[in-house]
mmJSON file of the N, C-alpha and C atoms, coordinates in Angstrom:
{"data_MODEL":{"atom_site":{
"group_PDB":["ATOM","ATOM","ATOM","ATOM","ATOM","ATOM","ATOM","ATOM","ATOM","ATOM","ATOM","ATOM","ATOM","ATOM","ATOM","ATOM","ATOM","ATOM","ATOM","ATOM","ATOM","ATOM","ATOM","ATOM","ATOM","ATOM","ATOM","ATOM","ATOM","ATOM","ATOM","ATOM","ATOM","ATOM","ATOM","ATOM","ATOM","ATOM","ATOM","ATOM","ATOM","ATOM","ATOM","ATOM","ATOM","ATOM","ATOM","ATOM","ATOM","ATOM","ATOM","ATOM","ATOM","ATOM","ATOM","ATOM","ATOM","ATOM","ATOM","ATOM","ATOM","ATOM","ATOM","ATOM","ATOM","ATOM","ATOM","ATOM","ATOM","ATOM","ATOM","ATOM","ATOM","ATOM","ATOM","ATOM","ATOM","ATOM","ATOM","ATOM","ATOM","ATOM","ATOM","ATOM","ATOM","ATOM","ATOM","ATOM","ATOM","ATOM","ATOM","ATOM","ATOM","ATOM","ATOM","ATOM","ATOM","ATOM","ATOM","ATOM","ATOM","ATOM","ATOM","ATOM","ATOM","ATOM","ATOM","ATOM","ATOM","ATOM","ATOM","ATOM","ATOM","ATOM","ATOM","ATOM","ATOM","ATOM","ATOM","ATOM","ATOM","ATOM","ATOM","ATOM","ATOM","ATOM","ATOM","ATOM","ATOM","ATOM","ATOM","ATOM","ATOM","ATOM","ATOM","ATOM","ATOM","ATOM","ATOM","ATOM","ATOM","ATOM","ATOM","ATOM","ATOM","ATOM","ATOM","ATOM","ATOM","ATOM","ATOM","ATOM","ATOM","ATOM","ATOM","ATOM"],
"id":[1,2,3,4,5,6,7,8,9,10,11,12,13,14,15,16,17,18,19,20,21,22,23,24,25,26,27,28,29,30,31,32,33,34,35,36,37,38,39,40,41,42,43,44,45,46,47,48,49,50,51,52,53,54,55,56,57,58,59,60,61,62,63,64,65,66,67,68,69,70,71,72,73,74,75,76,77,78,79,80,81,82,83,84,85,86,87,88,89,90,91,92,93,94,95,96,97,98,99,100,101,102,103,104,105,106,107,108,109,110,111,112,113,114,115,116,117,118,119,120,121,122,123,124,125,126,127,128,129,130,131,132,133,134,135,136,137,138,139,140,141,142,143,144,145,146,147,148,149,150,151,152,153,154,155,156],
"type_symbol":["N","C","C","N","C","C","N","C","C","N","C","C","N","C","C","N","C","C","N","C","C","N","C","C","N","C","C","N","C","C","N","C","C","N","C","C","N","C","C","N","C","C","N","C","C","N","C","C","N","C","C","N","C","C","N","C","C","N","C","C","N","C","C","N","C","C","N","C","C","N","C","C","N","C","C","N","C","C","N","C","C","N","C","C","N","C","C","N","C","C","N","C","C","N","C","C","N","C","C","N","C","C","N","C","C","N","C","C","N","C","C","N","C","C","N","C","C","N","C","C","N","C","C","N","C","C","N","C","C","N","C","C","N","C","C","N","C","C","N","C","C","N","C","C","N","C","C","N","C","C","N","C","C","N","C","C"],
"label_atom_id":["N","CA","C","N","CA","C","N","CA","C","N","CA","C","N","CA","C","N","CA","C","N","CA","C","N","CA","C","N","CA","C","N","CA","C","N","CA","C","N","CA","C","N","CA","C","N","CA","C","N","CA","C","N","CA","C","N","CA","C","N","CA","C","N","CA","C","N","CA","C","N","CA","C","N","CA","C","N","CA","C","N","CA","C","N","CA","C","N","CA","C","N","CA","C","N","CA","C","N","CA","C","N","CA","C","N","CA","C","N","CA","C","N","CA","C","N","CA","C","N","CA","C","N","CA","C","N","CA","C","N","CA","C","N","CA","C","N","CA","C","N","CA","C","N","CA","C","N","CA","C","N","CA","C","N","CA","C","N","CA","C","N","CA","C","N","CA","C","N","CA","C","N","CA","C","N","CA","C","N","CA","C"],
"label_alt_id":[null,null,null,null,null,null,null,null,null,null,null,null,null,null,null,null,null,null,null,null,null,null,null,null,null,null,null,null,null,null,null,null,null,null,null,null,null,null,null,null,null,null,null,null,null,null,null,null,null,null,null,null,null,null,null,null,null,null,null,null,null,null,null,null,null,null,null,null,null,null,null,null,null,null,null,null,null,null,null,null,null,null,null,null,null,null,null,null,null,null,null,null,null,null,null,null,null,null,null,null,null,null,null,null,null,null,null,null,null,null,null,null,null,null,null,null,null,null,null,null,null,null,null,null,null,null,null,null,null,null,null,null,null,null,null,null,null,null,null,null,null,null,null,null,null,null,null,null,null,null,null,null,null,null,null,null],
"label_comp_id":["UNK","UNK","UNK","UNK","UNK","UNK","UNK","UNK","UNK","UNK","UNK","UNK","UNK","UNK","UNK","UNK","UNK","UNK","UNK","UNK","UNK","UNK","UNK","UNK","UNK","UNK","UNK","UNK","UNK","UNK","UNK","UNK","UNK","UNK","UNK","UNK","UNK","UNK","UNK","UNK","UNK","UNK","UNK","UNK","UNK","UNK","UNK","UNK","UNK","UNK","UNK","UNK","UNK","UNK","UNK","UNK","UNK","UNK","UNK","UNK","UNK","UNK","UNK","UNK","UNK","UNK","UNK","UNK","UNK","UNK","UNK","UNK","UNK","UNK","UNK","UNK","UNK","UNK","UNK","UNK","UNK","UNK","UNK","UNK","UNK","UNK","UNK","UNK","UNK","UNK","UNK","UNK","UNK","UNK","UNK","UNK","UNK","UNK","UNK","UNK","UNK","UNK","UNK","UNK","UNK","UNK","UNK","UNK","UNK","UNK","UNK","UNK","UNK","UNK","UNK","UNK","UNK","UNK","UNK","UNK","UNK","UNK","UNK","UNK","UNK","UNK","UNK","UNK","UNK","UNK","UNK","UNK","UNK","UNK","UNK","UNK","UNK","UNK","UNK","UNK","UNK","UNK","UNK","UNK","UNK","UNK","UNK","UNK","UNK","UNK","UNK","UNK","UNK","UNK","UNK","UNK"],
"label_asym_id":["A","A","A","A","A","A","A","A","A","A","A","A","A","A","A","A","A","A","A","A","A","A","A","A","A","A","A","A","A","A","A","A","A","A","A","A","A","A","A","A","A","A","A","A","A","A","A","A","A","A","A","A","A","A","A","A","A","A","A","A","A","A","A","A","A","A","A","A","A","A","A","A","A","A","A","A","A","A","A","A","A","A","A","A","A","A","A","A","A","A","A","A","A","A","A","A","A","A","A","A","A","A","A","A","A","A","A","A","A","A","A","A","A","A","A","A","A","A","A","A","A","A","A","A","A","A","A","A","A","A","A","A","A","A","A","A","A","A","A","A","A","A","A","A","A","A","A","A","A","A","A","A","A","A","A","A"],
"label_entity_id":["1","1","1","1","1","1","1","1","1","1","1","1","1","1","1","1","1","1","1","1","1","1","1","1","1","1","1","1","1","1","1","1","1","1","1","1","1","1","1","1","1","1","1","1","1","1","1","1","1","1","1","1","1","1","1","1","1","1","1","1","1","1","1","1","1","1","1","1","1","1","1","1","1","1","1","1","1","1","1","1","1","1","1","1","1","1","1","1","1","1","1","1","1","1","1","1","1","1","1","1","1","1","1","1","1","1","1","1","1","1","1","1","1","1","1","1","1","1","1","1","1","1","1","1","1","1","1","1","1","1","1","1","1","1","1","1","1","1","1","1","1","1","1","1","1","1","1","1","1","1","1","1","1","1","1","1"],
"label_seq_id":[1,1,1,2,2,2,3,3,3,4,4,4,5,5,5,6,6,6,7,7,7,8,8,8,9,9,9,10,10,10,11,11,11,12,12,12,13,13,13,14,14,14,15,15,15,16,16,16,17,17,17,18,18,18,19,19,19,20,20,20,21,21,21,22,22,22,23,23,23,24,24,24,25,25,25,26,26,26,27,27,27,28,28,28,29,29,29,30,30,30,31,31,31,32,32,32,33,33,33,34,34,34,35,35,35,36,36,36,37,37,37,38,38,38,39,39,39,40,40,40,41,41,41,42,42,42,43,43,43,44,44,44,45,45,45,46,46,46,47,47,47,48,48,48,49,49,49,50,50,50,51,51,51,52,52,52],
"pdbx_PDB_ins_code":[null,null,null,null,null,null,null,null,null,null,null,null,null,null,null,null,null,null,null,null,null,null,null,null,null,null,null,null,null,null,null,null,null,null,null,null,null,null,null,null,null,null,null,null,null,null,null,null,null,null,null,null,null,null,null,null,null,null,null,null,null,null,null,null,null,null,null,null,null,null,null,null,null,null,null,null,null,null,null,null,null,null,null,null,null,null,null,null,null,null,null,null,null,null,null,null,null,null,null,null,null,null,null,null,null,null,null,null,null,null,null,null,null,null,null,null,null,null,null,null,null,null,null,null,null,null,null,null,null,null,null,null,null,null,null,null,null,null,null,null,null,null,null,null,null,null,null,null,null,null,null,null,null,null,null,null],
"Cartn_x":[120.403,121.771,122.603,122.104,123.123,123.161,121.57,121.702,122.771,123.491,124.703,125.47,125.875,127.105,127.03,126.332,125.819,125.748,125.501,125.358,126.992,127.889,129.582,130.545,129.345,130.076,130.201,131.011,130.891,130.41,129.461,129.085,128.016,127.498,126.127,125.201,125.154,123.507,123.83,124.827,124.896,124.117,124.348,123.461,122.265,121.546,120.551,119.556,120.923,120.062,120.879,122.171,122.571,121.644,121.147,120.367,118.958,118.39,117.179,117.76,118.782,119.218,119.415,119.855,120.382,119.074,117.79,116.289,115.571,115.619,115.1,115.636,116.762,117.49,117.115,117.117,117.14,115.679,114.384,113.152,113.081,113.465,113.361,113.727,115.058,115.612,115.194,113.888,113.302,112.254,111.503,110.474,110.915,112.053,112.067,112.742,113.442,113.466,111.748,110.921,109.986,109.056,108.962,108.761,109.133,110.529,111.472,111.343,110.561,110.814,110.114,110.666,110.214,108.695,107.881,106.192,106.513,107.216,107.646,108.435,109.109,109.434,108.301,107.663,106.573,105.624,105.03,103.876,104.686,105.959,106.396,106.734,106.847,107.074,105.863,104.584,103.622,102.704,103.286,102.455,103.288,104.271,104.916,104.127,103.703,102.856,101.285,101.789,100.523,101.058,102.222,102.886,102.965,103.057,103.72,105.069],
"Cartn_y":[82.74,83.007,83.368,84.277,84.889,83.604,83.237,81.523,81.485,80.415,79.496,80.391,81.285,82.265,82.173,82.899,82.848,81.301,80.163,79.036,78.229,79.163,79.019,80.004,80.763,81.508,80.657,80.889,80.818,82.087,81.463,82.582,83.261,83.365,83.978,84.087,83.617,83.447,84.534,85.064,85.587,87.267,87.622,88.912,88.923,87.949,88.387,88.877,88.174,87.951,89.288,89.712,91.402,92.679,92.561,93.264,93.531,92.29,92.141,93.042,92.73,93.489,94.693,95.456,96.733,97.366,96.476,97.17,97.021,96.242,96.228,97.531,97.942,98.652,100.315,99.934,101.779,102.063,101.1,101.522,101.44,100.91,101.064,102.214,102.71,104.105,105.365,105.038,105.692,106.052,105.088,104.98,105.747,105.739,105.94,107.831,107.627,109.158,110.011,109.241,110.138,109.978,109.187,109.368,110.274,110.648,111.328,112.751,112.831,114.348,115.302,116.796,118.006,118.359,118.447,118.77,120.033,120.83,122.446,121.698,121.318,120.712,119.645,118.989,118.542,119.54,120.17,121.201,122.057,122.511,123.048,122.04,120.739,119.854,119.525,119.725,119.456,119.872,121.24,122.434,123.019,122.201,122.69,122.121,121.361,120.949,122.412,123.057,123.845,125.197,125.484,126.977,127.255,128.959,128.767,128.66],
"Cartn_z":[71.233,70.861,72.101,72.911,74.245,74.978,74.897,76.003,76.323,75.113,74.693,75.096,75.429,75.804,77.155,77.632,79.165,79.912,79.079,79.911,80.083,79.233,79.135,80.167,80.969,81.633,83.213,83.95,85.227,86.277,87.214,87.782,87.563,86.449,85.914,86.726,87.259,88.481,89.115,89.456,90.232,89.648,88.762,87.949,88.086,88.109,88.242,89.939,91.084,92.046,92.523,92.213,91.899,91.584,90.147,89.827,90.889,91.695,91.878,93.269,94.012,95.175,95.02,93.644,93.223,93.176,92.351,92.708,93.936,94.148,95.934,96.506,96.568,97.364,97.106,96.029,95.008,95.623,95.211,95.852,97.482,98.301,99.871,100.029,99.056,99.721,99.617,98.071,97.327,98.449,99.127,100.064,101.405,101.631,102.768,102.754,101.925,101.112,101.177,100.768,100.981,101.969,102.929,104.125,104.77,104.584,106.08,105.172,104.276,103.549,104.416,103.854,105.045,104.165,105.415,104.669,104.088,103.97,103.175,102.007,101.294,100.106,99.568,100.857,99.913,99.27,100.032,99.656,98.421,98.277,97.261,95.841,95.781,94.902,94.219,95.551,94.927,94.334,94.412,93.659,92.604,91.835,90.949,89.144,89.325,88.283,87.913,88.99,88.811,88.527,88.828,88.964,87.223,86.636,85.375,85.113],
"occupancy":[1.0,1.0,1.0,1.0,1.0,1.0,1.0,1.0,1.0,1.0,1.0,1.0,1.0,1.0,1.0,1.0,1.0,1.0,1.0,1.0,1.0,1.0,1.0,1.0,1.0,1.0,1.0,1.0,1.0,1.0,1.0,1.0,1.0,1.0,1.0,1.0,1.0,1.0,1.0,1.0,1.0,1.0,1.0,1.0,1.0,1.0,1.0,1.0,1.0,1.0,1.0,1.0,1.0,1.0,1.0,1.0,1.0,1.0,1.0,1.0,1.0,1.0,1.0,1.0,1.0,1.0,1.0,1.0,1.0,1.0,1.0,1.0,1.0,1.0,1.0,1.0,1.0,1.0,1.0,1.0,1.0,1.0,1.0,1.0,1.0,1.0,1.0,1.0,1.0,1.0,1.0,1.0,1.0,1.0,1.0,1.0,1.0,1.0,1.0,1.0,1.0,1.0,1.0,1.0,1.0,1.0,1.0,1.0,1.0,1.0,1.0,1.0,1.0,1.0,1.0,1.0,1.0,1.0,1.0,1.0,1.0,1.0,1.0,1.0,1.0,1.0,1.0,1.0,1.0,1.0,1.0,1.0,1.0,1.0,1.0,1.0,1.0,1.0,1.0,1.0,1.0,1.0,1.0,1.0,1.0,1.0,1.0,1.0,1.0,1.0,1.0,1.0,1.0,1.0,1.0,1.0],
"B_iso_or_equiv":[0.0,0.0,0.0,0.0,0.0,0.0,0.0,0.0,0.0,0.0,0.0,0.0,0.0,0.0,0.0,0.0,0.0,0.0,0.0,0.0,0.0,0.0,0.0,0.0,0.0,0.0,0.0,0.0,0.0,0.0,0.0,0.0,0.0,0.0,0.0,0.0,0.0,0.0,0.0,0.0,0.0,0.0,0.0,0.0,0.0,0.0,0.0,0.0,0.0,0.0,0.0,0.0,0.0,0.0,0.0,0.0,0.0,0.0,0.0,0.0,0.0,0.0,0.0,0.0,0.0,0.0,0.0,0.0,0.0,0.0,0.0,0.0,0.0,0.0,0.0,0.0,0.0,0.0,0.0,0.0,0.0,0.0,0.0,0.0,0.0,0.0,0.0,0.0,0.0,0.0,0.0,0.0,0.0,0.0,0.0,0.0,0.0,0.0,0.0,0.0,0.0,0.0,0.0,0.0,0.0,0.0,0.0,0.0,0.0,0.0,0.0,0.0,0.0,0.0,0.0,0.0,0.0,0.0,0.0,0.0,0.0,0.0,0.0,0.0,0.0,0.0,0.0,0.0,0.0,0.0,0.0,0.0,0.0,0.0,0.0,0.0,0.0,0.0,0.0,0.0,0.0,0.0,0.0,0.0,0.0,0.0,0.0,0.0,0.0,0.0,0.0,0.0,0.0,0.0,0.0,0.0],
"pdbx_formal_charge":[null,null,null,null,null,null,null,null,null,null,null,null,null,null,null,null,null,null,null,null,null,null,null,null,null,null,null,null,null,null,null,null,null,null,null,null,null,null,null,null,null,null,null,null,null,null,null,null,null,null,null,null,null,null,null,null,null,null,null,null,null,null,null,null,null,null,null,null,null,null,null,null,null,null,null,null,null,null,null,null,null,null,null,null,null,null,null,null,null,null,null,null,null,null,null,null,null,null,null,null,null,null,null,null,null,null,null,null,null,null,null,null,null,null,null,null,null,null,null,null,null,null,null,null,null,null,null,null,null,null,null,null,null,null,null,null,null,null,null,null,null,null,null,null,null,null,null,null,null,null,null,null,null,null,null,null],
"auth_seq_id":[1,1,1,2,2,2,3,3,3,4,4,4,5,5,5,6,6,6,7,7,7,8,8,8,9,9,9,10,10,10,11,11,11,12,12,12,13,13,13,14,14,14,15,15,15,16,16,16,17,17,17,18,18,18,19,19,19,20,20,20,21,21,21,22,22,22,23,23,23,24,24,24,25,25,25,26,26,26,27,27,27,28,28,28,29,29,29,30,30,30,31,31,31,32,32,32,33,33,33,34,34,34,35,35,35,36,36,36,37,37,37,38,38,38,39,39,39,40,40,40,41,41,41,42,42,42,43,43,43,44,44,44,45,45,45,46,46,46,47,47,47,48,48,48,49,49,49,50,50,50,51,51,51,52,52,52],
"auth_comp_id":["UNK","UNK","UNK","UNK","UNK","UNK","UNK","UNK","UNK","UNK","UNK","UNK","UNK","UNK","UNK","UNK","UNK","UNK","UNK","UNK","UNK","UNK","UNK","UNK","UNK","UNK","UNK","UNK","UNK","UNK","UNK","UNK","UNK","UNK","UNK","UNK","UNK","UNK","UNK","UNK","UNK","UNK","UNK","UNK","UNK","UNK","UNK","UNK","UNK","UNK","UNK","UNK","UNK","UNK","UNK","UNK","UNK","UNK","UNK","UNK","UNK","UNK","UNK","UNK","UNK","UNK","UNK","UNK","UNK","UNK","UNK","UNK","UNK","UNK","UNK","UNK","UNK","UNK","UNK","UNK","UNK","UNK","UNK","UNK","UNK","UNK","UNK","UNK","UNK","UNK","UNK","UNK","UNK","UNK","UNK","UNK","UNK","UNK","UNK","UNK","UNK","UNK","UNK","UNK","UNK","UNK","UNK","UNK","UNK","UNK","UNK","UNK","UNK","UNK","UNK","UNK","UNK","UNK","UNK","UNK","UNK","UNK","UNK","UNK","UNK","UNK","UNK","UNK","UNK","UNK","UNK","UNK","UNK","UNK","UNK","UNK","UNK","UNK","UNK","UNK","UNK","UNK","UNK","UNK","UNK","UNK","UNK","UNK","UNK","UNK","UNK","UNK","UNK","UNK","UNK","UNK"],
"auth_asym_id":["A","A","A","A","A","A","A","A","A","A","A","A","A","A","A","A","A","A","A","A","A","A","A","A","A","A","A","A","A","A","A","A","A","A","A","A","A","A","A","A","A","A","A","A","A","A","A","A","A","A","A","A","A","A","A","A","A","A","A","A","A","A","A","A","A","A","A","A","A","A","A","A","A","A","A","A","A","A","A","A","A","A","A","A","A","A","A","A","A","A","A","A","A","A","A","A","A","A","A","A","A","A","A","A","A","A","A","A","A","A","A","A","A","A","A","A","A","A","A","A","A","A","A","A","A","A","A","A","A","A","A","A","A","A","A","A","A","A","A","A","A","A","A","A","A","A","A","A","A","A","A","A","A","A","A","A"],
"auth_atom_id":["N","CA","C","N","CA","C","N","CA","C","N","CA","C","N","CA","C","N","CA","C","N","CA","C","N","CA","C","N","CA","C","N","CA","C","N","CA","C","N","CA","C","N","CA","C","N","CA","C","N","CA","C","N","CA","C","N","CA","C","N","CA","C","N","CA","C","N","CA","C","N","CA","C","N","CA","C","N","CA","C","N","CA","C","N","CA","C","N","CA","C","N","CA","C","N","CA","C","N","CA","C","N","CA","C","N","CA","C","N","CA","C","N","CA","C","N","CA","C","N","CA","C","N","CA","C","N","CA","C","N","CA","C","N","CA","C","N","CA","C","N","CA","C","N","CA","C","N","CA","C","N","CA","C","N","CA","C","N","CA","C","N","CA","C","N","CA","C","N","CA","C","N","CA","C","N","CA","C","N","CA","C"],
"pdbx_PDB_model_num":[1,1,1,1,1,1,1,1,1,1,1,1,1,1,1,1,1,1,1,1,1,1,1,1,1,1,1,1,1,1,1,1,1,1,1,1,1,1,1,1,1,1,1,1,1,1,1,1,1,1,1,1,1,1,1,1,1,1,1,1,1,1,1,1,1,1,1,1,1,1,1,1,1,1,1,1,1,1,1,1,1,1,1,1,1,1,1,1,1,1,1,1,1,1,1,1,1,1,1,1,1,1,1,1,1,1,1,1,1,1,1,1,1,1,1,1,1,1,1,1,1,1,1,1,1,1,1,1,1,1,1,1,1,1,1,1,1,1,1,1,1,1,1,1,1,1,1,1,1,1,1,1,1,1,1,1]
}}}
């Protein structure tokens, strides 16, 4: 049903290769976010599953 809608649009292609850049991006920054993190917020983040 959306098909037929979507194959009437102009431009469409372009969403999906959007989206795929919007996730690429979010995880690199995600990665690199926790690379560059301070070993004192790690050691405290990672002992919060254990605290009461």
């Amino acid at each position: 049903m959306f098909k037929h809608y979507f194959e009437q649009m102009e431009g469409v292609s372009i969403y999906p290769v959007f989206s795929l850049l919007i996730f690429f991006l979010f995880f690199v920054g995600l990665g690199i976010y926790v690379f560059f993190l301070d070993k004192k917020t790690e050691k405290h983040m990672e002992n919060l599953p254990l605290e009461d």
